[in-house]
C-alpha positions in Angstrom: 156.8 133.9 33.5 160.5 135.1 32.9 163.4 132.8 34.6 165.5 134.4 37.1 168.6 135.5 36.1 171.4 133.4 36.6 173.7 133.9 39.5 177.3 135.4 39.1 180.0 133.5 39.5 182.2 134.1 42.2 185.0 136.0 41.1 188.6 134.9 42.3 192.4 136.0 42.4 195.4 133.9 43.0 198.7 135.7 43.5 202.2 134.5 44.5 204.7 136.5 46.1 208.0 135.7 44.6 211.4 136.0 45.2 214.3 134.5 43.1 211.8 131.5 42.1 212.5 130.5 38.6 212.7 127.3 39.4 209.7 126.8 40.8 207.5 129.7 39.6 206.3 128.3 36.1 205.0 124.9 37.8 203.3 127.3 40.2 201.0 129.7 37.9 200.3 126.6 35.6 198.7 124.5 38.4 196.8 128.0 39.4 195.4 128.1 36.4 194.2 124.7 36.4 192.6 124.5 39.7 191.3 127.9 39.6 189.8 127.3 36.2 187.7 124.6 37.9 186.4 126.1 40.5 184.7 129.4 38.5 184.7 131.1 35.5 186.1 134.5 36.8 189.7 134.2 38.0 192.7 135.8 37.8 196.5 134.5 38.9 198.6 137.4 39.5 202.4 137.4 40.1 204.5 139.8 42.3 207.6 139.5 41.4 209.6 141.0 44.3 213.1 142.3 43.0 214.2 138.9 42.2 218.1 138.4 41.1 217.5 135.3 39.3 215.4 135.0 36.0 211.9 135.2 37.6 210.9 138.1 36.3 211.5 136.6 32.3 209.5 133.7 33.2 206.6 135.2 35.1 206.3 137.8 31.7 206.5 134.8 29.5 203.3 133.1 31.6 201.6 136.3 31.3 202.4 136.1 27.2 200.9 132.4 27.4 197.8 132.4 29.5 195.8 135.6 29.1 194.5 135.7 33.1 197.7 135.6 34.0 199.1 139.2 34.9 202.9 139.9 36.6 203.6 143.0 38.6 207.3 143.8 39.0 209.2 145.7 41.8 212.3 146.8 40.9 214.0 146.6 44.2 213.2 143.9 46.7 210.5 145.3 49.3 210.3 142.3 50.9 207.8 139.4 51.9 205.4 142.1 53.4 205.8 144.5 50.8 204.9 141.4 48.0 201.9 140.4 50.3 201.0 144.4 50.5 200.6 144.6 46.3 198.9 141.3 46.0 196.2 142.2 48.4 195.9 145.9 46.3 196.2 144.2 43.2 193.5 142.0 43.6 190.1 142.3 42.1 187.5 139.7 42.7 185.4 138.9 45.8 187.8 136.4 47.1 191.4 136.5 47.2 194.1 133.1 47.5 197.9 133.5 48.0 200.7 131.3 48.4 204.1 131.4 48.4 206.2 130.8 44.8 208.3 127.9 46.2 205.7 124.9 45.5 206.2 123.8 49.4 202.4 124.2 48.7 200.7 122.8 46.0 198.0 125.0 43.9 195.2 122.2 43.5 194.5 122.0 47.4 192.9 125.5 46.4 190.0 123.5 46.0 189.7 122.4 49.7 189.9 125.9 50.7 186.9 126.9 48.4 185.4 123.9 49.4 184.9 125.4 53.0 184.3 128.8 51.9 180.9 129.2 53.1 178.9 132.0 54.4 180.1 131.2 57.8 183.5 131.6 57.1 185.7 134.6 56.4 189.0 132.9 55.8 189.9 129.5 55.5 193.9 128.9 57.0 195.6 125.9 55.9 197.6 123.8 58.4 200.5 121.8 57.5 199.5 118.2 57.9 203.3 117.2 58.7 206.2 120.2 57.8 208.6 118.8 55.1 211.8 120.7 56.7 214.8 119.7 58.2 214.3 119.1 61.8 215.5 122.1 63.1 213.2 123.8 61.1 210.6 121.9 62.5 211.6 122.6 65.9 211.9 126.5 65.3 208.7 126.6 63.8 206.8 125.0 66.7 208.8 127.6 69.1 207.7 130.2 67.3 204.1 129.0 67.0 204.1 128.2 70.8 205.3 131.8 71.6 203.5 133.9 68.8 200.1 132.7 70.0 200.8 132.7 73.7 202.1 136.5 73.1 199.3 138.0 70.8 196.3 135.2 71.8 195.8 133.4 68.5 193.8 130.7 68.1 195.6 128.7 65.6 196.5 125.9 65.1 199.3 127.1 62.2 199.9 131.0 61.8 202.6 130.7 59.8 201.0 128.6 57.1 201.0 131.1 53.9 198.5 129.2 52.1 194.9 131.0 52.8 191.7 132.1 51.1 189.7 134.8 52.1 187.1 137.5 51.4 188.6 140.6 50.0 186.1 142.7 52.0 188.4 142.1 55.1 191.0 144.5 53.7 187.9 147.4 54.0 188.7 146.9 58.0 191.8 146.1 58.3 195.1 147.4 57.2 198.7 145.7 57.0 201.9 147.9 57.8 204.4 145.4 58.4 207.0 144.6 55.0 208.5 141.8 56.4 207.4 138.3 57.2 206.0 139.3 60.5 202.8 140.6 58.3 201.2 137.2 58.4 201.3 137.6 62.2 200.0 140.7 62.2 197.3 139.5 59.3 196.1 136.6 61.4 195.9 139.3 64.7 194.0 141.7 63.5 191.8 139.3 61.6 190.8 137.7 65.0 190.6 140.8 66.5 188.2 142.0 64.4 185.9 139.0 64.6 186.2 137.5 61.1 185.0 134.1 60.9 188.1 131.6 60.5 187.9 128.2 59.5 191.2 125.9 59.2 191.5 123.2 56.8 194.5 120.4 56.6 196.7 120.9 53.3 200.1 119.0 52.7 203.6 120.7 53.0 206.5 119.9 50.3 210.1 119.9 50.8 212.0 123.5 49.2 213.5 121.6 46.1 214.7 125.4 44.8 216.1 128.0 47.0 216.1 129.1 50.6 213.6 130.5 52.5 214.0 134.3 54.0 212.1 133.9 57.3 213.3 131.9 60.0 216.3 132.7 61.3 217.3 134.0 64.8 217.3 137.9 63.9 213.9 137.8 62.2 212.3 136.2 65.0 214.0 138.7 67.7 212.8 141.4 65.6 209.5 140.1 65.5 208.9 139.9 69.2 210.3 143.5 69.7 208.3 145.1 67.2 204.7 143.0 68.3 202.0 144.1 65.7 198.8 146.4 67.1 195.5 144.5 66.9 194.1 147.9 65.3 191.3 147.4 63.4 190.6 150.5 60.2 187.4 151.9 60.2 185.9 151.5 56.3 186.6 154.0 54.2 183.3 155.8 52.4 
């Protein structure tokens, strides 16, 4: 009697939008490859390296020089945050897809936790911040806009702007992102809902920005964002 062949690994890409984070972005992909290299064989970390100023793009190369799953893609103006998240998704290969920012407010080896509840109930697992390491009026602008965003659009969240997720790259066959600025993870979330995917939420810890500034919350991005409210369309799958 002949064994059964042995099941295939799932498959799994990591990629990190970045934008003028060489100070951070080396820490980043290392840990990636670390926590990715324990959860299965077939992995990939990918780097979009979105315009930066600063000397992002000669470190990313340089990781891709030093660990062989490691892979950079370069735009050579800045397209912003949506545009980043827009090649990672069409960049990535394997059956399930992680991102996070390149900033380390998040920390890589909590991928584990995420894959952890990756099971064939769920669709996407959403991190939560546990407590946000921000200054306070950070804090306070990002509960506004948490209150409001899911009051407006009917998410059931409990944190839509946390950009540390895992999910099935088959949700990309029935839904399709537009938006190129940081308003895409509320339109992400919306359309995922809307569409029925399975969600699952799971607590992750939140680091103070030790390098940089963050590009999202301010006043005008969040007027913006409330006068240009994403569609819940949901894409038919192409044959």
């Amino acid at each position: 009697m002949s064994a059964l062949p042995a099941a295939k690994p799932a498959g799994l890409s990591v990629f990190f939008p970045a934008y003028n984070d060489s100070g951070t972005i080396a820490s980043m992909v290392i840990r990636a490859v670390q926590a990715a290299s324990e959860l299965t064989p077939d992995y990939e970390v990918i780097v979009v390296n979105d315009g930066s100023a600063d000397a992002t793009a000669e470190i990313a190369d340089e990781l891709a020089r030093t660990y062989p799953r490691v892979r950079v893609i370069h735009h050579a103006t800045n397209r912003g945050y949506g545009g980043a998240l827009q090649t990672g998704f069409r960049a990535a290969a394997k059956e399930f897809i992680f991102y996070t920012d390149g900033d380390a407010q998040y920390d890589p080896a909590e991928l584990s936790a995420l894959w952890a509840s990756m099971t064939a109930d769920a669709d996407i697992v959403n991190g939560y911040k546990i407590s946000r390491s921000d200054p306070l009026h950070r804090i306070l602008i990002g509960r506004l806009y948490h209150h409001i965003v899911c009051t407006l659009f009917g998410l059931k969240m409990r944190d839509v702007d946390c950009d540390f997720r895992l999910m099935r790259r088959a949700i990309f066959e029935r839904i399709e992102l537009e938006k190129t600025s940081g308003v895409i993870c509320l339109e992400m979330m919306k359309k995922i809902q809307d569409a029925g995917f399975r969600i699952v939420e799971v607590p992750v810890h939140h680091y103070h920005r030790a390098f940089g500034k963050s590009q999202f919350f301010n006043s005008l991005v969040i007027r913006r964002q409330h006068r240009r409210a994403p569609a819940s369309s949901v894409v038919t799958p192409r044959p």
